[in-house]
Structure formats: structure tokens, C-alpha cells
C-alpha positions as CSV (number, residue, x, y, z in Angstrom):
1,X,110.2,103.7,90.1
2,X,106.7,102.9,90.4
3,X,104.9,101.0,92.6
4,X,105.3,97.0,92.6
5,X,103.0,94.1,93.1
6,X,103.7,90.4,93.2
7,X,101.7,87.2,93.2
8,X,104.0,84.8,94.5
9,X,103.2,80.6,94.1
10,X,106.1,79.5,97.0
11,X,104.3,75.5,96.9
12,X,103.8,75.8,92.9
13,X,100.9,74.1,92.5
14,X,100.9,71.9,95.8
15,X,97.7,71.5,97.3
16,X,95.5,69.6,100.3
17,X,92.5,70.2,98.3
18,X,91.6,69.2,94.6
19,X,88.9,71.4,94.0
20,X,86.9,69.6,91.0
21,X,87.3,73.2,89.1
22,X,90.5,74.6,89.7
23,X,91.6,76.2,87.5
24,X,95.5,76.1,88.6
25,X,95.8,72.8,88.2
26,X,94.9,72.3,84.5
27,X,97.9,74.9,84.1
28,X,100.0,73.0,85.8
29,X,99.5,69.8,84.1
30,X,99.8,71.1,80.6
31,X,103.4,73.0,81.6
32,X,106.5,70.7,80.8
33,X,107.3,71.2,84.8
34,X,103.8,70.8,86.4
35,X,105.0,71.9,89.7
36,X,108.3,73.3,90.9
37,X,108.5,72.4,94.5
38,X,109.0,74.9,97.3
39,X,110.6,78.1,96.9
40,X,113.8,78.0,99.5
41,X,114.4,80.9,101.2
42,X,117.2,82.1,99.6
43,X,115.2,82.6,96.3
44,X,112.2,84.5,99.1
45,X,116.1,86.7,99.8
46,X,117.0,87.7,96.3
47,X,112.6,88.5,95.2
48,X,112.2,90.5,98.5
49,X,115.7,92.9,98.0
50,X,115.4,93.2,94.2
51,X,111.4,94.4,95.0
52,X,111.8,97.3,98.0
53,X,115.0,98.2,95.8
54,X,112.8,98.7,92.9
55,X,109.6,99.7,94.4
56,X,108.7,103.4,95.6
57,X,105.8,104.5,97.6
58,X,103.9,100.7,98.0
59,X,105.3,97.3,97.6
60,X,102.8,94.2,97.8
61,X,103.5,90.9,98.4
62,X,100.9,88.1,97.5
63,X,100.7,84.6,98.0
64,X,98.7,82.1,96.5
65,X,99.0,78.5,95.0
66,X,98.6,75.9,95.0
67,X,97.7,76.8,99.1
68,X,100.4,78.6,100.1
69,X,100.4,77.7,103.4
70,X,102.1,74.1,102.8
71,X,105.5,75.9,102.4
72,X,105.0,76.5,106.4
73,X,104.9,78.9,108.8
74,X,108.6,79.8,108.9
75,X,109.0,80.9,105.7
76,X,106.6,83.8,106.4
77,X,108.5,84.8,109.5
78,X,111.3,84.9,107.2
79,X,109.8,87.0,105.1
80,X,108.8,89.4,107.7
81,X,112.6,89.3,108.5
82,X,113.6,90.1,104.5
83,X,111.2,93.2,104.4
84,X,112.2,94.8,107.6
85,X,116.3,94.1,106.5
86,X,116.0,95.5,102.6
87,X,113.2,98.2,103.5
88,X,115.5,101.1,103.6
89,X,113.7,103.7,101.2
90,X,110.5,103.0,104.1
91,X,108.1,102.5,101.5
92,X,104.9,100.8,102.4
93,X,104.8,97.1,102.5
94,X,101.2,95.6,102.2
95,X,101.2,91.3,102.5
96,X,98.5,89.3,101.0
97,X,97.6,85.6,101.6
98,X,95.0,83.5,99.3
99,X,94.2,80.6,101.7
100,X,91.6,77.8,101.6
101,X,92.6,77.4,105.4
102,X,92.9,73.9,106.2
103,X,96.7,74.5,107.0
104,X,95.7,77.6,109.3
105,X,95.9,77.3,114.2
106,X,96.6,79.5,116.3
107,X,100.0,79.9,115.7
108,X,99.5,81.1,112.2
109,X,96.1,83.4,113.0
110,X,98.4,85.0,115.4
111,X,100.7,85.8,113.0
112,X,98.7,86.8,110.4
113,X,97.2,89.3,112.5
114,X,100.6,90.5,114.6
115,X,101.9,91.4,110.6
116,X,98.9,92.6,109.3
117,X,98.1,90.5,106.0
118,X,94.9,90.8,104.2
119,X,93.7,87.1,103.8
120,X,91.2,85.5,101.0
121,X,90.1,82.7,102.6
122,X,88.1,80.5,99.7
123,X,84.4,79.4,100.8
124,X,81.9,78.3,98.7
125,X,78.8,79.1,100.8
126,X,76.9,76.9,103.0
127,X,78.1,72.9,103.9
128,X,76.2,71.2,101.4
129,X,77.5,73.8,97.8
130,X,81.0,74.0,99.4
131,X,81.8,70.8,99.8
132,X,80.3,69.4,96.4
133,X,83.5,70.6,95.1
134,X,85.8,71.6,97.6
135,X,87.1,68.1,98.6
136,X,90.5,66.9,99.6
137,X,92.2,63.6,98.5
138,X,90.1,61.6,100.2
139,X,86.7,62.7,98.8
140,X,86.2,64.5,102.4
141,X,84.7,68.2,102.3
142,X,86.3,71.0,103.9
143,X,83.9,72.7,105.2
144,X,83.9,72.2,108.6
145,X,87.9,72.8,109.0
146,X,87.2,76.2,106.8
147,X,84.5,77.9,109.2
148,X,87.0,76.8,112.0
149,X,89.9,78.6,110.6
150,X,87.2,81.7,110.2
151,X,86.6,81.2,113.9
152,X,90.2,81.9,114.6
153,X,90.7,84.8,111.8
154,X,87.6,86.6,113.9
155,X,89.2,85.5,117.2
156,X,92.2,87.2,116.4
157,X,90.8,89.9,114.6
158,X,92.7,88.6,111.1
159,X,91.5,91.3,108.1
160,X,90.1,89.1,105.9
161,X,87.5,88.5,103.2
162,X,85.4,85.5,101.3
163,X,86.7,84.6,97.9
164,X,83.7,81.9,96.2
165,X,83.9,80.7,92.6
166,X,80.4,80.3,90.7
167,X,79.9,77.1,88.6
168,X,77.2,75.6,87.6
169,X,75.9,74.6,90.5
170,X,76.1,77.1,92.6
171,X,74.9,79.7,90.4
172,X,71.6,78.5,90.9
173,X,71.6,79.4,94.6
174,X,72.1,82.8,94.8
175,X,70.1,83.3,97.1
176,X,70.8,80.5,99.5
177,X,74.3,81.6,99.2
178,X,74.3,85.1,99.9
179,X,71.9,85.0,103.0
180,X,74.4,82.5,104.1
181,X,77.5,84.9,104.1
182,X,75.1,87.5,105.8
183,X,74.2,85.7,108.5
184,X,77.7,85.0,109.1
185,X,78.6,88.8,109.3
186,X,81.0,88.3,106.4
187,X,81.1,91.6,104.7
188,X,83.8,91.3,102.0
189,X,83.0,89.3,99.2
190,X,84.9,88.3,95.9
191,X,83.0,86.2,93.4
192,X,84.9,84.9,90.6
193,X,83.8,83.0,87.6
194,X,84.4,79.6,87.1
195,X,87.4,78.9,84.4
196,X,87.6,75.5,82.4
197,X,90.9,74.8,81.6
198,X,93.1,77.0,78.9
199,X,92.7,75.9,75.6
200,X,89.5,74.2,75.6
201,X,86.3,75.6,74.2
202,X,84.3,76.7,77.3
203,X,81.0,75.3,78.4
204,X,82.1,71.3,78.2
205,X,82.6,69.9,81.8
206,X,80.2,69.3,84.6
207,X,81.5,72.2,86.7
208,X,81.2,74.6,83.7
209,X,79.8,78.3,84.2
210,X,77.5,78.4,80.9
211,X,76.4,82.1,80.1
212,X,72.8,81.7,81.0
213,X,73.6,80.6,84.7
214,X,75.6,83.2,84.9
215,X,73.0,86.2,84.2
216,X,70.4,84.5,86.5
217,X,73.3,84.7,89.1
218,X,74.4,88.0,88.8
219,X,70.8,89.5,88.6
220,X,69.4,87.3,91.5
221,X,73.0,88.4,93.8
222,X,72.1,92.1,92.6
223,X,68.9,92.2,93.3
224,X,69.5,91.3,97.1
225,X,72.8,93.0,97.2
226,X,70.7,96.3,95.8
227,X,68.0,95.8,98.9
228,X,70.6,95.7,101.6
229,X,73.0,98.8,100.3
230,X,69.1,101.3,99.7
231,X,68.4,100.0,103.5
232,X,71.8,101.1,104.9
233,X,73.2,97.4,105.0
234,X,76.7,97.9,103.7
235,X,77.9,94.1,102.3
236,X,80.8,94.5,100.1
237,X,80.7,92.3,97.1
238,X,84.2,93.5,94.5
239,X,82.7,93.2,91.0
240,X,80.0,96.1,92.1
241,X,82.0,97.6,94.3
242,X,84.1,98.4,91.0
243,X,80.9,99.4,88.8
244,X,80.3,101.9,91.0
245,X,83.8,103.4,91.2
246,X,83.4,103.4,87.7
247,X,80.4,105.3,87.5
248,X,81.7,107.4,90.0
249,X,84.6,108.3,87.1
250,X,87.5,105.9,89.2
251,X,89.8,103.4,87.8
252,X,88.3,99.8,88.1
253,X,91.2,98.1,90.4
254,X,90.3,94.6,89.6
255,X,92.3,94.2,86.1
256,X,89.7,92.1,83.7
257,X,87.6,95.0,84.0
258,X,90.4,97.6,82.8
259,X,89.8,96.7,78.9
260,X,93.6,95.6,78.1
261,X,95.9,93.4,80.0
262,X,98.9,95.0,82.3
263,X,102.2,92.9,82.6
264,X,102.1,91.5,86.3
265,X,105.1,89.7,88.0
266,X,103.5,86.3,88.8
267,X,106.4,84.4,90.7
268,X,106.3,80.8,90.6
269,X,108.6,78.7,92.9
270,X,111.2,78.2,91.1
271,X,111.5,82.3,90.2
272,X,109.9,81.6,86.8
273,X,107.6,85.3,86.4
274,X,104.9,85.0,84.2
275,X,102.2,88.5,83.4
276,X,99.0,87.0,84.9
277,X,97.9,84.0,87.2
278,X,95.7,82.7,83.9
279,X,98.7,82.2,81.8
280,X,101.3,80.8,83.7
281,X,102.3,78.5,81.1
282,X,105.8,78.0,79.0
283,X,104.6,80.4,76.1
284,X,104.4,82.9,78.8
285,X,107.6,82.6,80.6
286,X,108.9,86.3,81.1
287,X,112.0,84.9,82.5
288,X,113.2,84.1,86.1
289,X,113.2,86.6,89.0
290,X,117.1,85.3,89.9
291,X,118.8,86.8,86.9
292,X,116.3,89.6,85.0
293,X,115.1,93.2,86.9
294,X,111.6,94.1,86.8
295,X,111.6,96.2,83.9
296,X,113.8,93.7,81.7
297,X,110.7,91.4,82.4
298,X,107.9,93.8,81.5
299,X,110.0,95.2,78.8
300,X,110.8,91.6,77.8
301,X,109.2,89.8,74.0
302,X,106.8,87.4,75.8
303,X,105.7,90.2,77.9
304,X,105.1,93.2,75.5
305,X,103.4,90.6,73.3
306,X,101.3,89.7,75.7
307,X,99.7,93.0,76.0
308,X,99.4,93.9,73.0
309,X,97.0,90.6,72.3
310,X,95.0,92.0,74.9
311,X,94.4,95.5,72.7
312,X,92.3,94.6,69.9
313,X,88.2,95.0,70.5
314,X,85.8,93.1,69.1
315,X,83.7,95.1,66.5
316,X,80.2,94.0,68.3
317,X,81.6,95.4,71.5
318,X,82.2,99.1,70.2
319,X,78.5,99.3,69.1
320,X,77.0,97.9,72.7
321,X,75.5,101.2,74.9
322,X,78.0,99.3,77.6
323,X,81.0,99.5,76.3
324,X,82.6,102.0,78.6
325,X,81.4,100.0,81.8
326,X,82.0,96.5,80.1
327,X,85.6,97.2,78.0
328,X,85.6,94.0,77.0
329,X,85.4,91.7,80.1
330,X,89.1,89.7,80.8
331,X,91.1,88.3,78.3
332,X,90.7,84.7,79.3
333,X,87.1,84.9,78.8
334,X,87.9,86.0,75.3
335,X,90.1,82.7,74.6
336,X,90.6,80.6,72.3
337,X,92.6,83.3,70.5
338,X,92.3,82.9,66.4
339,X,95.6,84.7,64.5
340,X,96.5,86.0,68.0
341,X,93.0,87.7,68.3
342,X,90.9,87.3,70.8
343,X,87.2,87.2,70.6
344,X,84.2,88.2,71.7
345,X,83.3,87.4,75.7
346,X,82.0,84.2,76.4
347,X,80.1,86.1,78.8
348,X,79.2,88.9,76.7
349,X,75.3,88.3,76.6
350,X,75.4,87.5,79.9
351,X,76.8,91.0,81.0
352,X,74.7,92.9,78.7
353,X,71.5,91.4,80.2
354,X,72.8,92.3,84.0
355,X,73.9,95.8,82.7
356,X,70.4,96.5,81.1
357,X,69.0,95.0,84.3
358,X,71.2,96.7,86.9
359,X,72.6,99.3,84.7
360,X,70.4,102.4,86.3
361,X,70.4,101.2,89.6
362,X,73.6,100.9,90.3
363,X,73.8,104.5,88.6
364,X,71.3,105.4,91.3
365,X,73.9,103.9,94.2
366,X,76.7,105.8,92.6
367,X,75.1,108.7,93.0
368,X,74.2,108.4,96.7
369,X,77.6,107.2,97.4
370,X,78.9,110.9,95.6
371,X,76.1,113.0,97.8
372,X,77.8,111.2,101.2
């Protein structure tokens, strides 16, 4: 058997914060169950055993939300419990936890690090752009409590890195941003593009990424991320990180660059798997983790179909010089779907500009990185 991954939900869509953007939520609220609860541990029993039985080589466990961390600390210990129990083929076991850390001591940072997760902890630069969206129930910003939590990650030497979602807003600040994370010596970087909710034409709330913020971002974030890597200052940021690999002739292992969909096994609280955290929605049920094996759910209608949408390529796409390093862009930014088609790239125009900007350079870094 092949190697497995999961992106486990165990608080649904629970959450301390509400984000003016998140996208999770607008799932959740057009589902007919918007959130499931917590998962109870003998659900965590039955996911854990079917996965190391199917898995060979590397099994991955990763939690997100919601914020994952409202299900408690126990239920992690559990999990550590579950693994080491129904781990008898010794395969690797990786864990992964997507955090916006409000829930996170020193009990849990010690944990974190004693079992060696990879945490995303979500940060949206400096005070004043993080909390203009990152607010909890009471209006409040989290900033403060989030550079705290970071305090304990580094005090207990926690692997982790900075996930930070571009709107509108912040795409203006590239700069402001990105010296930001530098001074703070935080040199893994994921920057993901704002989502408006499924099944609405993109571009029409306050918070909305727009295609021409979104060049002037990515060029202005190159351009200083370029400066540093030619001067020997190493700063991880994913989305290049993958251009390169791919101009190196590697796999891209973030899937919306791959060009077609893959069938994932996103686990919601309730067992419910769905094939990507975009689409976990009742059209995309695969079926529930308690009764169906992992290759009944890939193999299953809902999840074959879901690929195949994903096939099709624009016509304008097969003529652009930057096909092969674009391949489309991720399927959600090619909704709304017409006759199950998608179309073009919301963002295409903006990624053709940064490629024709970028495009050599990062051909140039490519290259050094092969010499080394």
C-alpha cells in the first residue's frame, strides 16, 4: 500500500477566532450539518488502526479546524497512545498541527515538542494587519496571545512555521510584512491566497484578494525574497520554494500547483472523508471513515468524479509560454464550474505577470541551488 495522509477536523468547525475571511466557515454554514462536534476518541481508535494498517513506509496525521486545539490536550496524548499500539509494520509516523495558538501553554508546547509535530501556527504579520482580521468573539485581536504562544514554540524548541493569508489589505504591505517575519527570525513561510466563499463569483467582499493586488504582492515579496536568497540569507517562503523544485525537474508537493486534483482523505469529526479541505461539503461526501477502507473511498463515485473535473485545461492556458510552471493554478481558483468545467484562473493574469517578472530569476536560483 502506498503511503497515507490525513487532514483530520477533531472540533469540526469550532473556533475562538472568527477570522473576517475564513474560509472554513462559509463551508460550514452552507453544509446541512454546519459543525459536527468533537470527535470522541473512539472514532481517533478506529481512523488511527485502519491508517498504520493501510499505510506503508509514511503515515501523516494532520489536524486543522476549526482550531484543533479546542478538542484538548488529551486527546493528543491519546493519539500518541493509538500510534504507538497499531504501529506494528514500524512505518514512519509524521503529526501535523494547524494552530492559530490562542489555546497553546506550557503544557501543550511541551508536548508538541516531546512528540515531534510540525506546527502552522497562523500570523498575519505585524499587530496592526493581523489583528484587522484576526479577531475573536469579542472584536479583540489576537495578536498579542499569538507572538506569546511563538515565545513558547521557540522556548521549547517546537518545529514550526508561519502560515499568513493575503487579502486585500494586506497585499498592499508586502514589504512591511515580510521585514516583519525577518526580524523575527521566522524562516518558514506559507502564504496562501485569500478564498471568498464557494459558490460565489470572486472579488465581491471587503476582504477579497482581487487579481491586481495580488501581482503587486507577489512581485514586491519576490523582489525582497530574491535579495536575501543572492546574499546567502536563506528565508523559506513554500510557493517559490516549489518553483524552484520545479525548475530543478521535482514534483511540486503543494497540490494546486500539480495541474489535476488528487483524492485526499479529509476527516471531519464525525468520520465524514471528503478529497480536499476546499470542498468539504455534502456533494463531496466520500463516505465515513467508520464503515468504508481507504481505497473504497478514493475508488468511491463522488471521489473519482471529483478528479476527473479537475482534468480538463483551459484552451488559453495550453498557449501561455508558462504552462508547464503554472498547470493551471488550483481548482478552487478555477470555480464556478459551468457543465462540470472549470475555467480559467481567477488569478491567471496575475501569475503570468509574476512569471514574466520572476520567471528568469528564479531560473537563475534554481540553477545555483543545482551547482551546491
Amino acid at each position: 500500500m502506498p503511503p497515507i495522509s490525513l487532514l483530520i477536523k477533531p472540533s469540526s468547525s469550532n473556533c475562538n477566532l472568527r477570522c473576517k475571511y475564513c474560509f472554513y466557515h462559509a463551508i460550514a454554514e452552507n453544509r446541512m450539518t454546519a459543525n459536527y462536534g468533537m470527535m470522541d476518541v473512539g472514532l481517533l481508535e478506529q481512523m488511527v488502526k485502519k491508517a498504520l494498517e493501510y499505510a506503508d513506509h509514511v503515515c501523516t496525521f494532520a489536524f486543522q479546524g476549526g482550531e484543533p486545539t479546542l478538542i484538548g490536550l488529551e486527546f493528543y496524548k491519546k493519539l500518541i497512545e493509538l500510534e504507538k499500539k497499531y504501529n506494528l509494520k514500524k512505518v514512519q509516523v509524521n503529526n501535523a498541527l494547524q494552530t492559530n495558538g490562542l489555546m497553546i501553554d506550557e503544557s501543550w508546547a511541551k508536548f508538541l515538542a516531546e512528540n515531534n509535530f510540525l506546527v502552522g501556527i497562523s500570523l498575519d504579520g505585524p499587530k496592526d494587519i493581523h489583528d484587522a482580521n484576526r479577531i475573536d468573539a469579542r472584536s479583540d485581536g489576537s495578536f498579542n496571545r499569538v507572538m506569546n504562544t511563538i515565545e513558547l514554540f521557540n522556548k521549547y524548541k517546537v518545529e514550526y512555521n508561519v502560515l499568513f493569508v493575503v487579502n486585500a489589505y494586506v497585499a498592499r504591505h508586502a514589504s512591511k510584512i515580510y521585514n516583519f517575519f525577518k526580524r523575527h527570525n521566522f524562516k518558514y513561510l506559507q502564504f496562501i491566497p485569500c478564498l471568498d466563499p464557494l459558490n460565489q463569483q470572486p472579488g465581491g467582499n471587503e476582504f477579497s484578494l482581487k487579481p491586481d493586488r495580488f501581482t503587486y504582492f507577489l512581485k514586491s515579496l519576490f523582489d525582497l525574497w530574491y535579495e536575501d536568497t543572492m546574499k546567502g540569507n536563506m528565508i523559506s517562503i513554500r510557493y517559490f520554494d516549489n518553483l524552484i523544485g520545479m525548475f530543478m525537474g521535482y514534483r511540486p508537493e503543494a497540490c494546486g500547483m500539480s495541474g489535476q486534483c488528487q483524492c485526499q482523505f479529509v476527516v471531519e469529526a464525525d468520520g465524514g472523508v471528503y478529497p480536499c479541505d476546499f470542498y468539504v461539503t455534502d456533494e463531496w461526501l466520500l463516505g465515513n471513515i467508520k464503515d468504508k477502507g481507504f481505497d473504497e473511498l478514493r475508488n468511491s463515485d463522488a471521489g473519482k468524479s471529483f478528479i476527473e473535473m479537475s482534468l480538463p485545461v483551459d484552451p488559453k492556458c495550453k498557449e501561455c509560454r508558462w504552462f508547464n510552471l503554472c498547470r493551471g493554478g488550483c481548482r478552487r481558483d478555477r470555480e464556478p464550474f459551468v457543465d462540470k468545467k472549470a475555467g480559467l484562473n481567477y488569478y491567471c493574469e496575475s501569475y503570468r505577470e509574476f512569471f514574466d517578472y520572476a520567471g528568469e530569476r528564479l531560473r537563475q536560483v534554481a540553477a545555483m541551488f543545482m551547482q551546491r
